[in-house]
PDB file as gemmi writes it, atoms N, CA and C in Angstrom:
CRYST1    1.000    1.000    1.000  90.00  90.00  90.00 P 1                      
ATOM      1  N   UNK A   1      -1.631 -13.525  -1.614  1.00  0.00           N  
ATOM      2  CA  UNK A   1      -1.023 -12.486  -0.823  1.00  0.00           C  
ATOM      3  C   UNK A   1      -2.115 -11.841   0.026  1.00  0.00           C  
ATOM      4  N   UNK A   2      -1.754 -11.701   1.031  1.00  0.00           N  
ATOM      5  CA  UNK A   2      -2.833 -10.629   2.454  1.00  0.00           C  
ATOM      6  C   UNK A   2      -2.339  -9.802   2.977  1.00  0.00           C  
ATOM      7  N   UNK A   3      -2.791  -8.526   2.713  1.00  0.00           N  
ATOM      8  CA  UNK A   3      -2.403  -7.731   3.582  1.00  0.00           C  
ATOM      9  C   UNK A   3      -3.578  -6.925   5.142  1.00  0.00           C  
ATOM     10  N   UNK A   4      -3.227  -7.319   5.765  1.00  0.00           N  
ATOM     11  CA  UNK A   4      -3.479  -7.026   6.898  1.00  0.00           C  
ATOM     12  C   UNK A   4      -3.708  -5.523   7.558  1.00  0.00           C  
ATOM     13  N   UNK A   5      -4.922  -4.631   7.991  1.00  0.00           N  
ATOM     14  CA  UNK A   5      -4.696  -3.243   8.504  1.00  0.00           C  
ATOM     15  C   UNK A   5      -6.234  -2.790   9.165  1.00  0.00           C  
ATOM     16  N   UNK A   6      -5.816  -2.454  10.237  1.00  0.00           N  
ATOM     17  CA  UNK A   6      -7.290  -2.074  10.946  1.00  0.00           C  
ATOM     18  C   UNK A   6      -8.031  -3.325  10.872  1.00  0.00           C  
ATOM     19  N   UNK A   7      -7.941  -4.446  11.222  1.00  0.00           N  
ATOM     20  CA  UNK A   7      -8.655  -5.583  11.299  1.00  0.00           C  
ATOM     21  C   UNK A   7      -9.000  -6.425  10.275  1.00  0.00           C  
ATOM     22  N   UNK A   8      -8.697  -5.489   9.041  1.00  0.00           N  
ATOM     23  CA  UNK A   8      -9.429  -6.340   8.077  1.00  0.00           C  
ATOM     24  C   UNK A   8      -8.197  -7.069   7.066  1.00  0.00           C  
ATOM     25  N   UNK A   9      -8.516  -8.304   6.613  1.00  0.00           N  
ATOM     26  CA  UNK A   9      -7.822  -8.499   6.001  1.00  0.00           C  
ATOM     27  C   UNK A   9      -8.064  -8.064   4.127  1.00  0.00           C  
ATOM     28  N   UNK A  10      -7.125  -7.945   3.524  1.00  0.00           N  
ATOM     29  CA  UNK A  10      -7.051  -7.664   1.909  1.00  0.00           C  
ATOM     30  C   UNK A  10      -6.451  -8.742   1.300  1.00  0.00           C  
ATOM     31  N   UNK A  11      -7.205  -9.242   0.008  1.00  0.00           N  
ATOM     32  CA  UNK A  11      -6.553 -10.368  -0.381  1.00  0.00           C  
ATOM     33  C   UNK A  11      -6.445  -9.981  -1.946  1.00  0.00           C  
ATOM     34  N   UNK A  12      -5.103 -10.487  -2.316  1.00  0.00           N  
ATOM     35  CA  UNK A  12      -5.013 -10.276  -3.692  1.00  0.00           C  
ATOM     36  C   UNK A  12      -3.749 -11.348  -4.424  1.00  0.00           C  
ATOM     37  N   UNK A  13      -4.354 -11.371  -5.497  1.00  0.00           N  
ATOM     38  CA  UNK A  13      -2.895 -12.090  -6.654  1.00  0.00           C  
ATOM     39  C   UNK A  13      -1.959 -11.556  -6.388  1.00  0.00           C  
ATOM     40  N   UNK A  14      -1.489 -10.073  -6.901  1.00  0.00           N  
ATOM     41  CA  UNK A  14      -0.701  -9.366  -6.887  1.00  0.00           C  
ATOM     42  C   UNK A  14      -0.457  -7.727  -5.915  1.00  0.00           C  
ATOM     43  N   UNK A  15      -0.075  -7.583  -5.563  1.00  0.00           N  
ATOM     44  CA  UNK A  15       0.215  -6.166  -4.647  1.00  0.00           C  
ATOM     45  C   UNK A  15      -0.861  -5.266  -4.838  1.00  0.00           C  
ATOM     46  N   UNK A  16      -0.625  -5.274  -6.379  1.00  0.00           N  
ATOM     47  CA  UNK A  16      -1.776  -4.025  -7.243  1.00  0.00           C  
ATOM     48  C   UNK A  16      -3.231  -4.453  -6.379  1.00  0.00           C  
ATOM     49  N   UNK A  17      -3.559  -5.352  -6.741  1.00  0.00           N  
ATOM     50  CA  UNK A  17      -5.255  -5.755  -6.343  1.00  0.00           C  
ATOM     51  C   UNK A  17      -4.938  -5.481  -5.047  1.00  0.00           C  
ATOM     52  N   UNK A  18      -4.230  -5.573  -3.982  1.00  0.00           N  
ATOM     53  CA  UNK A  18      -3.887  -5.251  -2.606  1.00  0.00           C  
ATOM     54  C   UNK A  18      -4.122  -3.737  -2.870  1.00  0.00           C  
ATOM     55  N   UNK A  19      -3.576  -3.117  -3.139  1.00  0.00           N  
ATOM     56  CA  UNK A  19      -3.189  -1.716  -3.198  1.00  0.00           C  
ATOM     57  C   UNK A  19      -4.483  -1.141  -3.606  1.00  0.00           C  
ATOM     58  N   UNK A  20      -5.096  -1.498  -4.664  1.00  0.00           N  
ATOM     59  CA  UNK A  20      -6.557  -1.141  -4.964  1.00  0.00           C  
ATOM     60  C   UNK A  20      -7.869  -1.416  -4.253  1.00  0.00           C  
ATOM     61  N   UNK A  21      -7.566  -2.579  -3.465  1.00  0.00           N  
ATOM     62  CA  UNK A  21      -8.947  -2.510  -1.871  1.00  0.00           C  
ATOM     63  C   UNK A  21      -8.364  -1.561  -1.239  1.00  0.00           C  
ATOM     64  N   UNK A  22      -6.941  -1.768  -0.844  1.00  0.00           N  
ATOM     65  CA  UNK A  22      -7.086  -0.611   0.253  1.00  0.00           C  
ATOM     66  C   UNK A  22      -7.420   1.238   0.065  1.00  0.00           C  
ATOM     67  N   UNK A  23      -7.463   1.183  -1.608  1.00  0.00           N  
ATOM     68  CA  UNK A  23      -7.669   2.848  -2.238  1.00  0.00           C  
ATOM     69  C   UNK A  23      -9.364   2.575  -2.072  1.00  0.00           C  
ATOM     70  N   UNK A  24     -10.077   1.633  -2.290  1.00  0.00           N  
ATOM     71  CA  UNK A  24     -11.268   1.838  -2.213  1.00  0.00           C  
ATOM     72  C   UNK A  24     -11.432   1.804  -0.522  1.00  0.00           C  
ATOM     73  N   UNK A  25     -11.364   1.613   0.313  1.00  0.00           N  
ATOM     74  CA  UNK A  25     -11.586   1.945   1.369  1.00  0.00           C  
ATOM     75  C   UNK A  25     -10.549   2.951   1.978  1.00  0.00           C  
ATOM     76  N   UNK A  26      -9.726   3.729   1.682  1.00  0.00           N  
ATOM     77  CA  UNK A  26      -9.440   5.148   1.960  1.00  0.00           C  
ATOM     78  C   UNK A  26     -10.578   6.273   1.903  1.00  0.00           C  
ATOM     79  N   UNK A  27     -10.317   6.617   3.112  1.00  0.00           N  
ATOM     80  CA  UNK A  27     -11.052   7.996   3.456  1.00  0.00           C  
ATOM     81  C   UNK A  27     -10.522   8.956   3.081  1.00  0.00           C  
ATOM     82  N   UNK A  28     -11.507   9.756   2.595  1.00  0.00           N  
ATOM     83  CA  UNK A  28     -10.951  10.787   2.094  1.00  0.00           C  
ATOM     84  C   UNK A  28      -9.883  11.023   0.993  1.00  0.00           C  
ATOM     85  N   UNK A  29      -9.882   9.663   0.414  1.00  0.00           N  
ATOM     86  CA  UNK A  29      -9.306   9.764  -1.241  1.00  0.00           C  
ATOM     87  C   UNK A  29     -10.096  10.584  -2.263  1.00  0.00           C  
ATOM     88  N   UNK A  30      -9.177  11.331  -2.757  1.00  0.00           N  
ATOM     89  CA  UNK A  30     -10.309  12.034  -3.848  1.00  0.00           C  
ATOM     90  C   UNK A  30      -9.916  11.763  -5.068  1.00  0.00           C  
ATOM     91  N   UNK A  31      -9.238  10.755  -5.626  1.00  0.00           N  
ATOM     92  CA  UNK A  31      -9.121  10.564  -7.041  1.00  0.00           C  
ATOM     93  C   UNK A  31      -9.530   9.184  -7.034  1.00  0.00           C  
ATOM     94  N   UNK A  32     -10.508   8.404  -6.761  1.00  0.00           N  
ATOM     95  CA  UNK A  32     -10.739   6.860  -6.803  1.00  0.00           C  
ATOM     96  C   UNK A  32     -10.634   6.201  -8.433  1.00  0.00           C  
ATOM     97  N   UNK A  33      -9.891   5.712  -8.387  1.00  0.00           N  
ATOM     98  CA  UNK A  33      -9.847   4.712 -10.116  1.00  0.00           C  
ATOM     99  C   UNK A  33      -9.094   5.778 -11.372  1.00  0.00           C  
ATOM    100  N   UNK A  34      -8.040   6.258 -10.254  1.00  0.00           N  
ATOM    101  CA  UNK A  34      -6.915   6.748 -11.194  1.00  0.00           C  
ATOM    102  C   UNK A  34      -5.556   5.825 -10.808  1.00  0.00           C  
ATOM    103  N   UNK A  35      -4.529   6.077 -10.819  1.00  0.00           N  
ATOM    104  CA  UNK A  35      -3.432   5.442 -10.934  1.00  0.00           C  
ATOM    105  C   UNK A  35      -2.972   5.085 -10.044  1.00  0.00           C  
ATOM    106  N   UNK A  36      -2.568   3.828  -9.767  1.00  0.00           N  
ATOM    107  CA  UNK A  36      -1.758   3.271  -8.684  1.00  0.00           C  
ATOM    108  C   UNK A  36      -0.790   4.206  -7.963  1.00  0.00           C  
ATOM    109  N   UNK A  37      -0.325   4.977  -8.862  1.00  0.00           N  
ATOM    110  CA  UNK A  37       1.119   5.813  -7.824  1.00  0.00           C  
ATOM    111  C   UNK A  37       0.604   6.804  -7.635  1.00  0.00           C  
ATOM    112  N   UNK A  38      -1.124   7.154  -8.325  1.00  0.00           N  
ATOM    113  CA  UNK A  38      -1.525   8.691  -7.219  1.00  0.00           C  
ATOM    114  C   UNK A  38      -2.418   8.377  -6.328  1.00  0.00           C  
ATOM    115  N   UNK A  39      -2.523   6.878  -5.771  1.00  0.00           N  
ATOM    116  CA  UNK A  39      -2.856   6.462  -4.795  1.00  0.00           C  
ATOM    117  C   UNK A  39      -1.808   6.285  -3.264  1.00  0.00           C  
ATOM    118  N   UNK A  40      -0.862   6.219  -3.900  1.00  0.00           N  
ATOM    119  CA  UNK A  40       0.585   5.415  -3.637  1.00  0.00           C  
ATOM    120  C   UNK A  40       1.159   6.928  -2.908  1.00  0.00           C  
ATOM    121  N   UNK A  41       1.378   7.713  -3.597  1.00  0.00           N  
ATOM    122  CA  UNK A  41       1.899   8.947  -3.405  1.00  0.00           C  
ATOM    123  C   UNK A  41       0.981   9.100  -2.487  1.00  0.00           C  
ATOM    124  N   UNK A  42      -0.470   9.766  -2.215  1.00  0.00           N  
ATOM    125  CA  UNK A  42      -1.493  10.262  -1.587  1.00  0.00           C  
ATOM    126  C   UNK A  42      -1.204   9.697  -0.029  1.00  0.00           C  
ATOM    127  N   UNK A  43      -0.798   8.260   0.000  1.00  0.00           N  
ATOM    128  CA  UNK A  43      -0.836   7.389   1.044  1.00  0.00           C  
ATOM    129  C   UNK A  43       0.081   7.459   2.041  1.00  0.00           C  
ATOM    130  N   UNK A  44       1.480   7.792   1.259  1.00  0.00           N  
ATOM    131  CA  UNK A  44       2.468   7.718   1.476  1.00  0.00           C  
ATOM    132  C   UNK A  44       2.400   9.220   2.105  1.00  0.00           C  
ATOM    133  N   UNK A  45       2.266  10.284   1.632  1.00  0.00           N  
ATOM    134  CA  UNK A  45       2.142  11.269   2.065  1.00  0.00           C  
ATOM    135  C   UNK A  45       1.146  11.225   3.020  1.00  0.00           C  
ATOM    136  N   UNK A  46       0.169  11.100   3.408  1.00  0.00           N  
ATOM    137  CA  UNK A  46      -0.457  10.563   5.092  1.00  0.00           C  
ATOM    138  C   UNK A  46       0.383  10.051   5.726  1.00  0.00           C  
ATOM    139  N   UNK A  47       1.197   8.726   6.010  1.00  0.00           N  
ATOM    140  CA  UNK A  47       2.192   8.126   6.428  1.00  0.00           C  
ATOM    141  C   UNK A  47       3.350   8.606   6.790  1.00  0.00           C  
ATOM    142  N   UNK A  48       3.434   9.772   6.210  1.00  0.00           N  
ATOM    143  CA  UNK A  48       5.160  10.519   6.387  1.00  0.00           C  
ATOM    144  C   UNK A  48       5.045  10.572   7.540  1.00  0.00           C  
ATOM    145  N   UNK A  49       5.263  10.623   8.783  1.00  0.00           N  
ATOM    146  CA  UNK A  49       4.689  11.163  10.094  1.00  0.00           C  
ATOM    147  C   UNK A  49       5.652   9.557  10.820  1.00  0.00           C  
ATOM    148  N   UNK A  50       5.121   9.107   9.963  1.00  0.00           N  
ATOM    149  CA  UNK A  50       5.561   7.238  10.820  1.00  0.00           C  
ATOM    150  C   UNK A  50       6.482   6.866   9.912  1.00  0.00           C  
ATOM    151  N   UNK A  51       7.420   7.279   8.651  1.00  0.00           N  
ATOM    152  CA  UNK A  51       8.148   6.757   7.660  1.00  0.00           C  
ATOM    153  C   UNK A  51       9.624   7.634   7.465  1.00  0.00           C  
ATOM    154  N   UNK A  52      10.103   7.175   7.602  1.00  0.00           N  
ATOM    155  CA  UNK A  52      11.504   8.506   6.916  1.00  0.00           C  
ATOM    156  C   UNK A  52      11.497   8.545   5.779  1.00  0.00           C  
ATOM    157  N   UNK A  53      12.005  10.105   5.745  1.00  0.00           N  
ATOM    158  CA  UNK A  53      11.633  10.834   4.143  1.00  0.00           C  
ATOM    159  C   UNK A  53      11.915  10.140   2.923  1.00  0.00           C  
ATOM    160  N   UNK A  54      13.393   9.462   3.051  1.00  0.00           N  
ATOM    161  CA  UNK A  54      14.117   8.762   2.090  1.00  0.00           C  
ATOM    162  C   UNK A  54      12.722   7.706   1.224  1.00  0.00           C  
ATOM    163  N   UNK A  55      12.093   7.291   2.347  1.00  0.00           N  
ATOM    164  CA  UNK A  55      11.165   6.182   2.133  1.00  0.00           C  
ATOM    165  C   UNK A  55       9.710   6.642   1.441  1.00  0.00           C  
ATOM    166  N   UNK A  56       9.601   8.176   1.341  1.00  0.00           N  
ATOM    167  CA  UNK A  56       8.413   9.084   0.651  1.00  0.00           C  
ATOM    168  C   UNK A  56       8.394   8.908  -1.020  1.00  0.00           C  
ATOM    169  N   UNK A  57       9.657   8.565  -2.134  1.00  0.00           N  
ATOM    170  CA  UNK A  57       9.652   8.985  -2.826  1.00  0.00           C  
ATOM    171  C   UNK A  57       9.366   7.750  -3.667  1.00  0.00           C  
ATOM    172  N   UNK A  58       8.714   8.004  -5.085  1.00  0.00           N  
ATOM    173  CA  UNK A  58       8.392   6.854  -5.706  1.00  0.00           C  
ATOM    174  C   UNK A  58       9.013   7.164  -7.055  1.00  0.00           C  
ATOM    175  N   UNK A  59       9.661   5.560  -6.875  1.00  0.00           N  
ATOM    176  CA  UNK A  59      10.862   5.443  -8.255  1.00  0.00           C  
ATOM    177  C   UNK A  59       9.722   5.690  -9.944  1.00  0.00           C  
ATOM    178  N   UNK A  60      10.538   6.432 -10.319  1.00  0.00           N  
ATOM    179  CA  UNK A  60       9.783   6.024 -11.996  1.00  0.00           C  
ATOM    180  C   UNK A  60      10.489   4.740 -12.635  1.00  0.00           C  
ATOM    181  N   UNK A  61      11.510   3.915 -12.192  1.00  0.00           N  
ATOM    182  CA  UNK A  61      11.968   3.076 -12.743  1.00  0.00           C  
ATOM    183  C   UNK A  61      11.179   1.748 -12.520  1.00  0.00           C  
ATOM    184  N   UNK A  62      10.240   1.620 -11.039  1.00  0.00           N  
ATOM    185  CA  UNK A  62       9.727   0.433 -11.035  1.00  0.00           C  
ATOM    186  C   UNK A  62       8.321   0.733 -11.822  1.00  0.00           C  
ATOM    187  N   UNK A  63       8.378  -1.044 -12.137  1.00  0.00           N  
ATOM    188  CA  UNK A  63       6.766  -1.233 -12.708  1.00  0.00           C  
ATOM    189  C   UNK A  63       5.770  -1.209 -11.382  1.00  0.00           C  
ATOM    190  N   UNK A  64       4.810  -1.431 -11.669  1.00  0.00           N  
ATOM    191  CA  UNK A  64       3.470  -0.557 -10.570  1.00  0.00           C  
ATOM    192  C   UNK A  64       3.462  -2.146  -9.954  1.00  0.00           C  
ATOM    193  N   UNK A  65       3.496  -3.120 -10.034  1.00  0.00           N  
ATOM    194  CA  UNK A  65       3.381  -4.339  -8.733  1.00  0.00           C  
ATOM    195  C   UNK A  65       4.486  -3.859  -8.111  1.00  0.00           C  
ATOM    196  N   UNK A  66       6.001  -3.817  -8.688  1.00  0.00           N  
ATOM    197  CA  UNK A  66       6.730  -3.737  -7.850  1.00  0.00           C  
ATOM    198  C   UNK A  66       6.805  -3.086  -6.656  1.00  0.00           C  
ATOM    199  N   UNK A  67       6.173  -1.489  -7.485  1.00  0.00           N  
ATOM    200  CA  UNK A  67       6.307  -0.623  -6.896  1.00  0.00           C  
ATOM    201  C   UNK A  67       4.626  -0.610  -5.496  1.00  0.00           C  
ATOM    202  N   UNK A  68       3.932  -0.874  -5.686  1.00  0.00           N  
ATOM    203  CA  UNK A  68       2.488  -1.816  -5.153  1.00  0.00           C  
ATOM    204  C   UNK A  68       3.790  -2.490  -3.967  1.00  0.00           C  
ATOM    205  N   UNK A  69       4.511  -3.572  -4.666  1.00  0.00           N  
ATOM    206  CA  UNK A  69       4.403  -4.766  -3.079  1.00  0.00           C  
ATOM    207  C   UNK A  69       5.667  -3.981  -2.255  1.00  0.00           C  
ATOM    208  N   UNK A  70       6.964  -2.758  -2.944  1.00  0.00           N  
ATOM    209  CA  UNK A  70       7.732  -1.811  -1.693  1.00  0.00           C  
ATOM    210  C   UNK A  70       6.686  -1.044  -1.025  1.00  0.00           C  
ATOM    211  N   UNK A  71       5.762  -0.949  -1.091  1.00  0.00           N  
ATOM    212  CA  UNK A  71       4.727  -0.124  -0.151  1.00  0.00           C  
ATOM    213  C   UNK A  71       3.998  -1.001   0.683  1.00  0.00           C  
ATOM    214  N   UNK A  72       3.785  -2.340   0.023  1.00  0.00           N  
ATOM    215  CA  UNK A  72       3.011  -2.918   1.505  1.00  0.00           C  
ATOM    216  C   UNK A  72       4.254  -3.294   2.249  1.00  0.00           C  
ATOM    217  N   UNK A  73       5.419  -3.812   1.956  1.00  0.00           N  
ATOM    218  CA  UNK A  73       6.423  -3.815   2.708  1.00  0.00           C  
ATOM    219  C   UNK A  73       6.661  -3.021   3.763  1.00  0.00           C  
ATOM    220  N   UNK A  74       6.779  -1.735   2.719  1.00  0.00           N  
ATOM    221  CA  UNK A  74       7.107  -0.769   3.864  1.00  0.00           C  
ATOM    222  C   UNK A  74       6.013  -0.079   4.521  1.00  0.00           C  
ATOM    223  N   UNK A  75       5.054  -0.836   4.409  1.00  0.00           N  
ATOM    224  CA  UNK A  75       3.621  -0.677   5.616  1.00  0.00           C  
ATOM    225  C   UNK A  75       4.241  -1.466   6.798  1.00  0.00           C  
ATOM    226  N   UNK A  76       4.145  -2.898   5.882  1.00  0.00           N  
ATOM    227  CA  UNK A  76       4.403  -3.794   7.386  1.00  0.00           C  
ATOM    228  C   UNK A  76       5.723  -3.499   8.001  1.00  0.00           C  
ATOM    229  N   UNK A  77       6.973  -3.044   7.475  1.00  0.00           N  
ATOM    230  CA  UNK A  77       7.890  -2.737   8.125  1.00  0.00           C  
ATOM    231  C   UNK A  77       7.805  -1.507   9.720  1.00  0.00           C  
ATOM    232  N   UNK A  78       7.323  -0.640   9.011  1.00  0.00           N  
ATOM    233  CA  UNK A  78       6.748   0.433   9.546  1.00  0.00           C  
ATOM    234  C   UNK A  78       5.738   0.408  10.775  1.00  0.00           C  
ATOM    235  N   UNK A  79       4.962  -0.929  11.004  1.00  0.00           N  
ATOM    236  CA  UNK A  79       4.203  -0.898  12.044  1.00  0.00           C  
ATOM    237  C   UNK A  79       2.262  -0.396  11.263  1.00  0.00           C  
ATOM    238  N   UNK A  80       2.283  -0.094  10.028  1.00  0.00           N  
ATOM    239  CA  UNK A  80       0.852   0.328   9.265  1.00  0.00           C  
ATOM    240  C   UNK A  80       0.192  -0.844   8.775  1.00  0.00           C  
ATOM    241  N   UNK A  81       0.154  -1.343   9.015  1.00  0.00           N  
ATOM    242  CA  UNK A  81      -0.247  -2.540   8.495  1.00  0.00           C  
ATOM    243  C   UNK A  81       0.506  -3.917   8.643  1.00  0.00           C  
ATOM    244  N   UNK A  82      -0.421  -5.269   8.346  1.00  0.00           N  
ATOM    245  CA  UNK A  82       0.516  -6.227   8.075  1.00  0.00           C  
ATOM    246  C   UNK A  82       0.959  -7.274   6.816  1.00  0.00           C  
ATOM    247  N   UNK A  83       1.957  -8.030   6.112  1.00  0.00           N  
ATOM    248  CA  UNK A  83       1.828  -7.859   5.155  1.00  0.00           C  
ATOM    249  C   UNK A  83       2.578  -9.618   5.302  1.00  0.00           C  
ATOM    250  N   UNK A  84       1.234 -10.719   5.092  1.00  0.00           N  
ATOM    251  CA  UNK A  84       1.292 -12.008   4.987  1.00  0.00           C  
ATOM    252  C   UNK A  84       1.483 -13.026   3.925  1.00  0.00           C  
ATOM    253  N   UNK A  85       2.366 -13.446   3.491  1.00  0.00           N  
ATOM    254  CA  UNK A  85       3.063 -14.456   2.234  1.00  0.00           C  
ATOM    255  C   UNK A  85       1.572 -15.355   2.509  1.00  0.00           C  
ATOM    256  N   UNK A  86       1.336 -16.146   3.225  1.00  0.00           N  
ATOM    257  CA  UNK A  86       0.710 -17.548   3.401  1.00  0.00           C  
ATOM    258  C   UNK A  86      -1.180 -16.946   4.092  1.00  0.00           C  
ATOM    259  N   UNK A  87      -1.913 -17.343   3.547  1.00  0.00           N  
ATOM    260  CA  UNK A  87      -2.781 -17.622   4.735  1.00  0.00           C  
ATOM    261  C   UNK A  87      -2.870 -18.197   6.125  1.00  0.00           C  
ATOM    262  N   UNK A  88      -3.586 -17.233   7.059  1.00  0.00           N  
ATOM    263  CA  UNK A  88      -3.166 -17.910   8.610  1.00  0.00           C  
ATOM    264  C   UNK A  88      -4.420 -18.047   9.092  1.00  0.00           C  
ATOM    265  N   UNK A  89      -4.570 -19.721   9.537  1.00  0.00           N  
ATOM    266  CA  UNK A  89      -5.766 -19.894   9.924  1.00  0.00           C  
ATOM    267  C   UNK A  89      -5.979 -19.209  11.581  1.00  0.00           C  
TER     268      UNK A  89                                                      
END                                                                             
């Protein structure tokens, strides 16, 4: 899986490892190597601006990939990023 943003690409097994390069290269994160959804939340809340509200809130019912790959989705949906099944040479 690749996700795509500001030039660089992110590569991971699963969403999570996606979701966790892109928390280590967030600016101005101030909780580094705490939890996926107070990364998730943090992000999402920057993003509100480009997302409708409906799309702000994070389920307690999903598990954290799931909930990891509706956010790069709704990056790439959104125009924040891009979010690639295959490698592209």
């Amino acid at each position: 899986m690749i996700f795509q943003f500001k030039g660089k690409k992110y590569c991971g097994a699963s969403a999570v490892e996606i979701v966790q390069a892109l928390e280590s290269d967030a600016e101005n994160y101030p909780h580094r190597g705490q939890s996926v959804r107070q990364f998730l939340a943090w992000s999402l809340e920057r993003l509100g601006h480009r997302l409708p509200p409906r799309d702000l809130d994070l389920s307690d019912r999903l598990e954290d990939d799931a909930l990891a790959l509706s956010y790069l989705y709704l990056r790439d949906e959104y125009g924040a990023g891009k979010l690639l099944t295959e490698p592209h040479v």
